[in-house]
N, C-alpha and C positions, 0 to 999 in steps of 0.2 A: 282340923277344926278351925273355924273364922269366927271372931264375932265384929260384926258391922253396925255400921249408923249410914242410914240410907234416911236422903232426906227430904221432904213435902217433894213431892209429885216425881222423885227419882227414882229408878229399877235398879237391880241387883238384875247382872248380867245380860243376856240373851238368850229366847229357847235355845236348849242343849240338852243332850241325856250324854251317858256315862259308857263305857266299857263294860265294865266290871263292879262299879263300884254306886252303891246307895247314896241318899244324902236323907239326913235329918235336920230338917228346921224349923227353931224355937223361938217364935216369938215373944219378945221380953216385954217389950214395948212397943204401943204406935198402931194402926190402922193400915191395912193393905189388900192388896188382888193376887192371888197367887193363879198360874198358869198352869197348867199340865195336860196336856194332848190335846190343845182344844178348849178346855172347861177353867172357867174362869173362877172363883171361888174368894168370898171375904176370909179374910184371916186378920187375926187381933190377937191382943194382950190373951197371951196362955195357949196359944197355936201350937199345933205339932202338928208337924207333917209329913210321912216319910215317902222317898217318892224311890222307884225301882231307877235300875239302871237306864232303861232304853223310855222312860216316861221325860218327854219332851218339856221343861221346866223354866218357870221363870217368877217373877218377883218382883210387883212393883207399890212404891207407899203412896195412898190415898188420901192420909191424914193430910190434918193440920201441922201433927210437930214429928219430929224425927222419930223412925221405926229402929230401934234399935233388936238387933239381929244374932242367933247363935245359929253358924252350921256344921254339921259332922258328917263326915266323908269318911266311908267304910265300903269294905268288902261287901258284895251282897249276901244274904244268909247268915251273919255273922253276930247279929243283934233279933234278939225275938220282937216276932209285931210288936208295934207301940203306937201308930197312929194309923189316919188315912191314905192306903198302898194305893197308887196308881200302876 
């Protein structure tokens, strides 16, 4: 688990996907574009998003002020749906 502060017009990482393992990311705070295979999508204050292993992922802030950030790194199948599966 990570939690982050990514800030006005900064990414969080580069497309990547996983092995094995899921990721869940919780928007706390802040305005942003989330990535996954392709498809570009707003995310904001109260975002969840879980994305599968091999969904190609990324993450960047749009805002005006700092997106503050939770992420959770899990086995795949190990947490029941909770959001948007890529």
């Amino acid at each position: 688990m990570s939690f982050q502060r990514i800030e006005p017009g900064a990414g969080v990482g580069f497309l990547h996907t996983h092995k094995t393992h899921e990721e869940l990311y919780i928007i706390i705070r802040g305005d942003g574009e989330f990535q996954v295979d392709g498809k570009i999508f707003a995310v904001g204050e109260g975002s969840v998003i879980r994305v599968s292993p091999d969904g190609r992922r990324a993450l960047r802030n749009t805002g005006a002020e700092p997106m503050i950030m939770i992420c959770v790194q899990y086995k795949a199948g190990v947490i029941l749906d909770v959001g948007v599966v890529w």
